[in-house]
VOPAGU-2260 file (C-alpha; in pm, 1 decimal, decimal comma):
REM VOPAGU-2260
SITE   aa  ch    i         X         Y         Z
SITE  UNK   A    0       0,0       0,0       0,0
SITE  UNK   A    1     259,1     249,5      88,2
SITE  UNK   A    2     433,8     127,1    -194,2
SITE  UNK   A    3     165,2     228,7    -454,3
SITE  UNK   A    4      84,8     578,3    -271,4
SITE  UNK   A    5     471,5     656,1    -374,2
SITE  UNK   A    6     415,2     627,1    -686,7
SITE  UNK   A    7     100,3     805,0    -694,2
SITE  UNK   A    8     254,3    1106,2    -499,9
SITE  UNK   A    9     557,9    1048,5    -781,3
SITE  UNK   A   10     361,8    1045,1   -1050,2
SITE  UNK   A   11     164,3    1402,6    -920,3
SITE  UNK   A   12     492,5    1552,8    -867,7
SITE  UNK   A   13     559,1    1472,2   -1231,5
SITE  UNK   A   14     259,9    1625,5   -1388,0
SITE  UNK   A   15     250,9    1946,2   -1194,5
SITE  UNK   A   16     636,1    1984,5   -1231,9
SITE  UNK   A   17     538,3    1930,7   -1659,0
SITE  UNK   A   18     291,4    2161,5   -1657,5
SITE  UNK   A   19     485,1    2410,9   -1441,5
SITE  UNK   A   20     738,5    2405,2   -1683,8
SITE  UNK   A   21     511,8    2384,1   -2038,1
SITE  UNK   A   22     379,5    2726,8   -1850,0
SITE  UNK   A   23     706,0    2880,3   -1788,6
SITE  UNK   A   24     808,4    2748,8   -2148,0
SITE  UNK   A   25     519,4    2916,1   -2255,3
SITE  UNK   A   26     538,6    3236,5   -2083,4
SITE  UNK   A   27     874,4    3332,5   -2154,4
SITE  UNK   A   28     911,7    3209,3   -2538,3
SITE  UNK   A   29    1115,4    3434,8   -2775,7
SITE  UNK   A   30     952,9    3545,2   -3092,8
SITE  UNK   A   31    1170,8    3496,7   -3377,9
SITE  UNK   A   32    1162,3    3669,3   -3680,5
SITE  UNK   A   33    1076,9    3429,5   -3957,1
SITE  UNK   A   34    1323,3    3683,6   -4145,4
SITE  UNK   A   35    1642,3    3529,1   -3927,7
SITE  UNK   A   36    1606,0    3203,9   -3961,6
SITE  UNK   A   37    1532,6    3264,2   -4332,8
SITE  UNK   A   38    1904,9    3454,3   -4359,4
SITE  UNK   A   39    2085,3    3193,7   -4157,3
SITE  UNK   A   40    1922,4    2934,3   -4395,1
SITE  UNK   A   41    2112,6    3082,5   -4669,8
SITE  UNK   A   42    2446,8    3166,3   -4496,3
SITE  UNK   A   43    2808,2    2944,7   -4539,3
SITE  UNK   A   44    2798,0    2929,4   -4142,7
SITE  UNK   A   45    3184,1    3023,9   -4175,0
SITE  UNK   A   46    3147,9    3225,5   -3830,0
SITE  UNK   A   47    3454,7    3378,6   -3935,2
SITE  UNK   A   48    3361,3    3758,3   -3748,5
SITE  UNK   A   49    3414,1    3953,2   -4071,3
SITE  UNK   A   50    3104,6    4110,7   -4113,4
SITE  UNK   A   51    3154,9    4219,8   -3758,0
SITE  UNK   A   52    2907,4    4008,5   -3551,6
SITE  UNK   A   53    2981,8    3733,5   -3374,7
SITE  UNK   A   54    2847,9    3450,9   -3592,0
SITE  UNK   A   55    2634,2    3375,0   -3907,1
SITE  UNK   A   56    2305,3    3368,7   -3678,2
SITE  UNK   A   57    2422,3    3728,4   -3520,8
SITE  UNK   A   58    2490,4    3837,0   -3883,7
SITE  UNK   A   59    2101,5    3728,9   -3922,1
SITE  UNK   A   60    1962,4    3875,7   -3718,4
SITE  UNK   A   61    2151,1    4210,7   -3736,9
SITE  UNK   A   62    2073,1    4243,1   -4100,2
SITE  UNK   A   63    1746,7    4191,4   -4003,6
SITE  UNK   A   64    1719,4    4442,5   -3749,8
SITE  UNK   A   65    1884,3    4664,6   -4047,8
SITE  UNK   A   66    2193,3    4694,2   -3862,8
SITE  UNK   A   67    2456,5    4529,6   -4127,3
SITE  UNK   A   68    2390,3    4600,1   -4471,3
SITE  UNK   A   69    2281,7    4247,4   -4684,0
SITE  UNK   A   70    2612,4    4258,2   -4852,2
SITE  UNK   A   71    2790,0    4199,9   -4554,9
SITE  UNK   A   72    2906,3    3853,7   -4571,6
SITE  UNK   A   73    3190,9    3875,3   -4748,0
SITE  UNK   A   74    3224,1    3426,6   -4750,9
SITE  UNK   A   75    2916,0    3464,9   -4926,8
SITE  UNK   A   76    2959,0    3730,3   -5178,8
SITE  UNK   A   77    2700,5    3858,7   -5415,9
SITE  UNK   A   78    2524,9    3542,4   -5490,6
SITE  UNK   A   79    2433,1    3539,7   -5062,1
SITE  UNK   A   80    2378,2    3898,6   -5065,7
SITE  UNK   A   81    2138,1    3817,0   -5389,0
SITE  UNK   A   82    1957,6    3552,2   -5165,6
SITE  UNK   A   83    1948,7    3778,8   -4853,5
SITE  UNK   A   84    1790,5    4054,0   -5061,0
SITE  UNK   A   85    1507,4    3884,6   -5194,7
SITE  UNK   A   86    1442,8    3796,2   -4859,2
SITE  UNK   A   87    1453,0    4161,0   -4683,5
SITE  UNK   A   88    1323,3    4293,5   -5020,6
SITE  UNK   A   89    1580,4    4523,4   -5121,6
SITE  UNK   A   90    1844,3    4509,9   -5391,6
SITE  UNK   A   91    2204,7    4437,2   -5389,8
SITE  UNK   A   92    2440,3    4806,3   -5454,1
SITE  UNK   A   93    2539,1    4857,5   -5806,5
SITE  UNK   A   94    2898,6    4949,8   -5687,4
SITE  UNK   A   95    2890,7    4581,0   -5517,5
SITE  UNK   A   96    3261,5    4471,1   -5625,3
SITE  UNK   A   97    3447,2    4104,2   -5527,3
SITE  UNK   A   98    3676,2    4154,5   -5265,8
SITE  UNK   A   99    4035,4    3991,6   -5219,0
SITE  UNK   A  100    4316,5    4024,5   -5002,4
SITE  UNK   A  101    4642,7    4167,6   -5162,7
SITE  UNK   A  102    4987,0    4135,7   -5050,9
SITE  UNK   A  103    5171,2    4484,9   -5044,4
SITE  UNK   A  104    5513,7    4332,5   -5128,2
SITE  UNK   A  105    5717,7    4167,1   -5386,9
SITE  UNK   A  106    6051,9    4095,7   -5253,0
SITE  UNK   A  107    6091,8    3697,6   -5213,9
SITE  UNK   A  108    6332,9    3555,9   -5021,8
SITE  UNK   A  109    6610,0    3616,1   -5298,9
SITE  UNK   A  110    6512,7    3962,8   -5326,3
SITE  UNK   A  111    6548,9    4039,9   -4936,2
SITE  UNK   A  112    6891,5    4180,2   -4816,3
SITE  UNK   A  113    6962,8    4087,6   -4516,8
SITE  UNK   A  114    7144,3    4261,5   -4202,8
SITE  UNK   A  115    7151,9    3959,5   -3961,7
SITE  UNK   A  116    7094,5    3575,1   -3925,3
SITE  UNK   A  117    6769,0    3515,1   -3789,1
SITE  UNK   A  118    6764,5    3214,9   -3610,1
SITE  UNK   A  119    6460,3    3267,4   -3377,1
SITE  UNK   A  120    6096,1    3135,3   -3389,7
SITE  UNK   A  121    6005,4    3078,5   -3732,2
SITE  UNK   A  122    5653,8    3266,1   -3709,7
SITE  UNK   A  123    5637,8    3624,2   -3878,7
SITE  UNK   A  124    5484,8    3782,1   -3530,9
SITE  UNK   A  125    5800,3    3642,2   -3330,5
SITE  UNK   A  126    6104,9    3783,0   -3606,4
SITE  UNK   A  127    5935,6    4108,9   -3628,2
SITE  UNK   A  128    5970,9    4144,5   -3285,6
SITE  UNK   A  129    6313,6    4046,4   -3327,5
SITE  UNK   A  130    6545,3    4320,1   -3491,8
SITE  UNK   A  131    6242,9    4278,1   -3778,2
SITE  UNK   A  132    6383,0    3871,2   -3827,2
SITE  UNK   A  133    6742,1    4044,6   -3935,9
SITE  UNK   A  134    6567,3    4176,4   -4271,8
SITE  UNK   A  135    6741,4    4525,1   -4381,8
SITE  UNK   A  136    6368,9    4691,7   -4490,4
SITE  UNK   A  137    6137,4    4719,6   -4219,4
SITE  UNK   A  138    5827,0    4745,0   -4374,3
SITE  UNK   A  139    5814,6    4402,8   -4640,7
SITE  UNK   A  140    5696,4    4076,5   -4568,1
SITE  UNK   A  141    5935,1    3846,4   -4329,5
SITE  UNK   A  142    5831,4    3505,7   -4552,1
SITE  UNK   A  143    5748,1    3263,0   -4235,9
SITE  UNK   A  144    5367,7    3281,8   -4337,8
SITE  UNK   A  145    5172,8    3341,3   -4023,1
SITE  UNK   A  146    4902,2    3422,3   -4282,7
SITE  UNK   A  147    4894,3    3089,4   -4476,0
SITE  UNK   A  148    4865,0    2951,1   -4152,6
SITE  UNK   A  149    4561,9    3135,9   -4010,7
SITE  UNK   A  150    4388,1    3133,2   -4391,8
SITE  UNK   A  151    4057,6    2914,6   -4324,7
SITE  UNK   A  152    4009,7    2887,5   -4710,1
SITE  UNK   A  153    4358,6    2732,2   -4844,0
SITE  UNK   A  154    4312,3    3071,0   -5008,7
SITE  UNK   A  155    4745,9    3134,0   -4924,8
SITE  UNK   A  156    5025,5    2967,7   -5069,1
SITE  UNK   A  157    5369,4    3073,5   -5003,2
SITE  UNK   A  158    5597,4    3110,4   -5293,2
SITE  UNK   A  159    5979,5    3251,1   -5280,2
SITE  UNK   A  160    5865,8    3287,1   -4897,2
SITE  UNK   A  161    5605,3    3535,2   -5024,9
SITE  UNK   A  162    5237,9    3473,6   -5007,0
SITE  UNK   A  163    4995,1    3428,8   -5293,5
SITE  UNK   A  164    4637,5    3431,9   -5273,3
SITE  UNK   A  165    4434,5    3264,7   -5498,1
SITE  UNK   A  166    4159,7    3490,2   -5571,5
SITE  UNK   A  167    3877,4    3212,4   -5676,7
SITE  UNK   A  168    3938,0    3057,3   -5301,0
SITE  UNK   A  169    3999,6    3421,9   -5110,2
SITE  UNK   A  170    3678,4    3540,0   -4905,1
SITE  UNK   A  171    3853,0    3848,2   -4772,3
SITE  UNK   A  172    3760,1    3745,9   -4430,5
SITE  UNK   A  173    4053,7    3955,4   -4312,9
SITE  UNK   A  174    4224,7    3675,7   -4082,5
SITE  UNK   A  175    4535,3    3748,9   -4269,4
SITE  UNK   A  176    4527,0    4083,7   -4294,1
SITE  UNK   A  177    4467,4    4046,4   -3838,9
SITE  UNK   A  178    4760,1    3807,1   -3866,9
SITE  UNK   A  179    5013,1    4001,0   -4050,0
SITE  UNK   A  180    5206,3    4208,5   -3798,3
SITE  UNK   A  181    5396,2    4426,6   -4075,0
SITE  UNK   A  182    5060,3    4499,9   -4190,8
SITE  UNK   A  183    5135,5    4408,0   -4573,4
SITE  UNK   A  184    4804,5    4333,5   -4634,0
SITE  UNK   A  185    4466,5    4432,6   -4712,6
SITE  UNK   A  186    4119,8    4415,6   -4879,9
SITE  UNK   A  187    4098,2    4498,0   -5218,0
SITE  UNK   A  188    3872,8    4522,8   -5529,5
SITE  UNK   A  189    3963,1    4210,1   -5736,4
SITE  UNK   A  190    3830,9    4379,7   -6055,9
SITE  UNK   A  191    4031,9    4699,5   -6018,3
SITE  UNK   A  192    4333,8    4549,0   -6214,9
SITE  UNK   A  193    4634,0    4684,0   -6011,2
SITE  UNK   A  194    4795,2    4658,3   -5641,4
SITE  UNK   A  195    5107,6    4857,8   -5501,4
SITE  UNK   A  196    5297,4    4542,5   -5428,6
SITE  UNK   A  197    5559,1    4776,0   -5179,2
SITE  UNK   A  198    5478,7    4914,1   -4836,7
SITE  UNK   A  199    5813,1    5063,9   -4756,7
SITE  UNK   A  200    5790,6    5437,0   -4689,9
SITE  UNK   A  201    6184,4    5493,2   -4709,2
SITE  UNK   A  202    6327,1    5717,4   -4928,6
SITE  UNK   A  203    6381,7    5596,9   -5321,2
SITE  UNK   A  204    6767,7    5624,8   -5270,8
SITE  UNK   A  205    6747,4    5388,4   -4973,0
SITE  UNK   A  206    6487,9    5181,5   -5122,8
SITE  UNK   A  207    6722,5    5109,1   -5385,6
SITE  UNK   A  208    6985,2    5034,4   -5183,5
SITE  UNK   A  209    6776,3    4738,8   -5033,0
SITE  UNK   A  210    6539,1    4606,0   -5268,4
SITE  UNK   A  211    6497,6    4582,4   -5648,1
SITE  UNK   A  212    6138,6    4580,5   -5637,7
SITE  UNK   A  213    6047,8    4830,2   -5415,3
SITE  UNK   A  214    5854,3    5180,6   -5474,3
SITE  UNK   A  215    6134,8    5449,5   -5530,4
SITE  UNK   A  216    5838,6    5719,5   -5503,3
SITE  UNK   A  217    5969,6    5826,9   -5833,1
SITE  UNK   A  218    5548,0    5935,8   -5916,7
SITE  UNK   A  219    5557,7    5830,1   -6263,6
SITE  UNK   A  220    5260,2    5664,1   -6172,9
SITE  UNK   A  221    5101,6    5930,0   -6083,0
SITE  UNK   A  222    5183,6    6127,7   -6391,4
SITE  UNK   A  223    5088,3    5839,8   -6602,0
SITE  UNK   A  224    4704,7    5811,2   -6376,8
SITE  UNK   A  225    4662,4    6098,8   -6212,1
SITE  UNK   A  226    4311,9    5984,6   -6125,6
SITE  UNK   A  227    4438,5    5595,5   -5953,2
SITE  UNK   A  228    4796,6    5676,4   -5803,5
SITE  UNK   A  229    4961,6    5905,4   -5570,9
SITE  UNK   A  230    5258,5    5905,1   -5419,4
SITE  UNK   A  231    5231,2    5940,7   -5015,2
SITE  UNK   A  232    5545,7    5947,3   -4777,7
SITE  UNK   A  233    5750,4    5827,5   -5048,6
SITE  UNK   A  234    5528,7    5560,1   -5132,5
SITE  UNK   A  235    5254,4    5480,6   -5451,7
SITE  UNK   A  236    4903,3    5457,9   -5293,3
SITE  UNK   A  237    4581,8    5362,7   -5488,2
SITE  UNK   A  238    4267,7    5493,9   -5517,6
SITE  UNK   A  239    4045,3    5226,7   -5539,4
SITE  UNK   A  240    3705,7    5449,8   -5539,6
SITE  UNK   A  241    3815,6    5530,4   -5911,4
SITE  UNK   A  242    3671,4    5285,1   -6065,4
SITE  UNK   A  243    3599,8    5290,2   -6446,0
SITE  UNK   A  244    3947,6    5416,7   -6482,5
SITE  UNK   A  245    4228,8    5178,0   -6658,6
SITE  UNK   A  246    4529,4    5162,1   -6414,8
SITE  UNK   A  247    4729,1    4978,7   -6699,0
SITE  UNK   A  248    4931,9    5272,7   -6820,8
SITE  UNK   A  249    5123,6    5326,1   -6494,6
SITE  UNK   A  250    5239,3    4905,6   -6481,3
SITE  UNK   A  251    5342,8    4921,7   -6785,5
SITE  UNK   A  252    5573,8    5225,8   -6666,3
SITE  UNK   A  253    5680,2    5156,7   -6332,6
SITE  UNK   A  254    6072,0    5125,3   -6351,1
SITE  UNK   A  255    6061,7    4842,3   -6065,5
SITE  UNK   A  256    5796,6    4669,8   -6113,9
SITE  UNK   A  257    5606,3    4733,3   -5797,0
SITE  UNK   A  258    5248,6    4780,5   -5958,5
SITE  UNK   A  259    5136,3    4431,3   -5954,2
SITE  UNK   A  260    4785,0    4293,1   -6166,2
């Protein structure tokens, strides 16, 4: 007898705990916005932060809310920001462009004159920290590729100890551009046609002195676009808001080289 009224009392527990919790369940559900889970639907689920939120399902529902803009994943590119449109009902930007990182140097490991023997950690981060890994310019790359190594694509492949990106694997989710600690790279236009491969800001005579591929500042560039290149502390810079405009000319003239395709 007691037995069974245990398992009676049991049992009671059981079904007013249930419905206790199918009311709280209930009472504090969360709407959500048909309009998020439609967007995460759609997304690569990278969670690689470059939009700037903390995930794909943050991206949702922050494009949602109107707070990113639907072109904002850049894993996706336009064929997401296509699908993400239809959904919040607005169109993609005419001036939408492919975006790709670019490597702003083009001295391999040949090309690099050297001061001292590095023999320290062979990470980038560590031999810039280090007399700049024994390197005589302080601005180029140092060739140990901590950005092939934090590249969640295989978009980076190092070459003569200098990284190439392949731009039909390249997102520009930026992790190599966070990883680089001379700051060498960047996001670019892929259609634009040209990229400063130099970021040394020394001046020509010294630039010479240490590289055969670096910018001299010499501003035929400049001359040759006016509308594309300047020269800035000694160095080419490109406007990449000039679209429409054929950088070719200015390649074709550079005396070392250092305007890339």
């Amino acid at each position: 007898m007691i037995f069974l009224a245990s398992i009676m009392v049991l049992g009671l527990l059981g079904f007013v705990f249930a419905a206790l919790l199918g009311m709280a369940a209930d009472h504090f559900r969360v709407e959500v916005d048909p309009k998020v889970e439609a967007i995460a639907a759609i997304l690569p689920g990278a969670n690689c932060g470059a939009c700037g939120a903390a995930g794909c399902y943050n991206f949702a529902e922050r494009v949602a809310l109107g707070e990113i803009v639907i072109s904002g994943c850049v894993v996706g590119g336009k064929e997401v920001a296509e699908k993400i449109g239809s959904i919040m009902g607005v169109e993609v930007p005419s001036d939408y462009h492919k975006k790709i990182a670019a490597v702003h140097c083009g001295a391999t490991t040949k090309d690099r004159k050297k001061l001292a023997r590095y023999e320290g950690v062979a990470k980038c981060s560590a031999a810039h920290q280090l007399r700049g890994g024994g390197l005589a310019c302080g601005f180029g790359c140092l060739g140990f590729g901590d950005c092939f190594c934090v590249c969640p694509f295989d978009a980076i492949s190092m070459e003569g100890g200098l990284p190439k990106v392949d731009p039909d694997k390249c997102t520009s989710c930026g992790k190599c551009v966070a990883a680089c600690p001379r700051r060498i790279i960047s996001i670019v236009p892929h259609d634009f046609g040209a990229v400063i491969a130099c970021s040394s800001k020394d001046p020509g005579a010294m630039v010479r002195k240490i590289c055969p591929v670096g910018c001299i500042g010499c501003k035929i560039c400049e001359k040759a676009v006016p509308e594309v290149y300047k020269v800035v502390d000694n160095l080419a810079v490109i406007d990449y808001s000039a679209q429409g405009v054929d950088p070719a000319p200015a390649i074709a003239k550079c005396p070392t080289k250092c305007i890339v395709k």
